[in-house]
C-alpha positions as CSV (number, residue, x, y, z in Angstrom):
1,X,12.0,31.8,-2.6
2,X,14.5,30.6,-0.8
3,X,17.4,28.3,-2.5
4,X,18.1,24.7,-2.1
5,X,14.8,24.3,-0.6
6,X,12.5,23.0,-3.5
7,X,12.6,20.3,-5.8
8,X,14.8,21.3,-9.3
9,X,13.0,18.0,-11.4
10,X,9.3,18.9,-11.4
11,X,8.1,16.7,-14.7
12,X,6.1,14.4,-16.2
13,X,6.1,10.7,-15.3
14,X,4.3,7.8,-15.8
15,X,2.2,6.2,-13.1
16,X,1.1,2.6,-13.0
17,X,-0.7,0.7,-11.1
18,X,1.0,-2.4,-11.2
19,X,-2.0,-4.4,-10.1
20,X,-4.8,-3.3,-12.1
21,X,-2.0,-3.1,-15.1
22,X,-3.0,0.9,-15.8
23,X,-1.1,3.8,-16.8
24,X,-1.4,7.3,-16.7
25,X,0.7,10.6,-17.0
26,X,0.9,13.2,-14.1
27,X,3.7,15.4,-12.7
28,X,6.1,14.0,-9.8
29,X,9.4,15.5,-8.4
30,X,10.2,11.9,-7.0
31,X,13.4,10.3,-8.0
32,X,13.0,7.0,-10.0
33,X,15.5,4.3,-11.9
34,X,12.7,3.3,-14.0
35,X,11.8,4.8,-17.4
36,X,8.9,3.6,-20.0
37,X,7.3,4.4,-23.3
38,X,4.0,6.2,-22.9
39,X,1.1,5.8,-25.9
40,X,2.5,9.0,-27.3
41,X,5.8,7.3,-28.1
42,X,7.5,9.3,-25.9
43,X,9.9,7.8,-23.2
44,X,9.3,9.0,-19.4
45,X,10.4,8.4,-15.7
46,X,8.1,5.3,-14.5
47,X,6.8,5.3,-11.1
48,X,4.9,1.9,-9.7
49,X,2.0,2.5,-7.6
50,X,1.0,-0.8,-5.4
51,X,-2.5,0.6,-5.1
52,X,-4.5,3.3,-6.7
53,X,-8.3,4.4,-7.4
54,X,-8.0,1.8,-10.8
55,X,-7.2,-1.2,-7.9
56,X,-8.7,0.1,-4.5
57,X,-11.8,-1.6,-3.4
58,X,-13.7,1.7,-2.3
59,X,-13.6,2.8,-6.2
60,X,-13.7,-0.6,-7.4
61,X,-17.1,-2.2,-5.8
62,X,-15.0,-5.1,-5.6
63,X,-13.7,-6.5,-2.1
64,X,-10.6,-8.3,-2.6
65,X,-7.6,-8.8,-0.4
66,X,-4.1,-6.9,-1.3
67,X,-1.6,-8.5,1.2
68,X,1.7,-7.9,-1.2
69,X,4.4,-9.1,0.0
70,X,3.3,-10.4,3.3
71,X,3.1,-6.8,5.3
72,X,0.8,-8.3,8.0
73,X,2.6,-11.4,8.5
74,X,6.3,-9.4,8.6
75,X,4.8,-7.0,10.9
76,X,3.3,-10.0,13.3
77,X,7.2,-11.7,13.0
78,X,9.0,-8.5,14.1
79,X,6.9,-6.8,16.4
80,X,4.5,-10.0,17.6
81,X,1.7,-9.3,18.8
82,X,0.7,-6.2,21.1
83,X,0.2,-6.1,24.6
84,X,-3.2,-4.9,24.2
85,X,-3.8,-7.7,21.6
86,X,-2.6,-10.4,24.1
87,X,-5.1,-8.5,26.8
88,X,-8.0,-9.1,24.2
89,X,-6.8,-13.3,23.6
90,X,-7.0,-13.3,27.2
91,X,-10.3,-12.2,28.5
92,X,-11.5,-14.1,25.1
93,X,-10.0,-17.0,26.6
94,X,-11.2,-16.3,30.1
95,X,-15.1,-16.0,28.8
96,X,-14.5,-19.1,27.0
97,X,-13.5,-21.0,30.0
98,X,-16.8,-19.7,31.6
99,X,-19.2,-20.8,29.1
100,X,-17.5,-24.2,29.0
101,X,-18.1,-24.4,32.8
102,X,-21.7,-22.9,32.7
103,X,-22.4,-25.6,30.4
């Protein structure tokens, strides 16, 4: 193997899903600040997970938005929209018109 090249903190963490409120243990290499408790008593690196198979709708059955933080709206404020999205608003817009006039 060569050195310097993999991960030196392979261990166990704690991984929570932060919106379905769930905890598990698994093994991680990724740095954290966070540390928690487990069941076992034992104290462990904590990672937050913003969506996982205890919170996703595919697992779930359950359709429900997750929107955290805004992503969509910051995306729309610093990109805006796309030119192939403005294309789209457009011939909408233009078939619109046409109706209106047909009618």
């Amino acid at each position: 193997m060569q050195k310097e090249l993999h991960p030196e903190s392979y261990r166990t963490v704690i991984f929570r899903d932060i919106n379905a409120n769930v905890s598990w243990l698994g093994k991680s290499c990724a740095k954290t600040r966070d540390t928690d408790t487990f069941e076992d008593g034992k104290e462990y690196p904590l990672i937050k997970l913003e969506i996982s198979s205890e919170s996703h709708p595919f697992f779930t059955g359950k359709m429900q938005y997750v929107d955290t933080a805004g992503r969509i709206d910051k995306f729309n404020k610093k990109f805006g929209k796309s030119r192939f999205a403005k294309k789209i608003e457009e011939a909408e817009a233009e078939a619109e018109a046409t109706t209106s006039e047909e009618a």
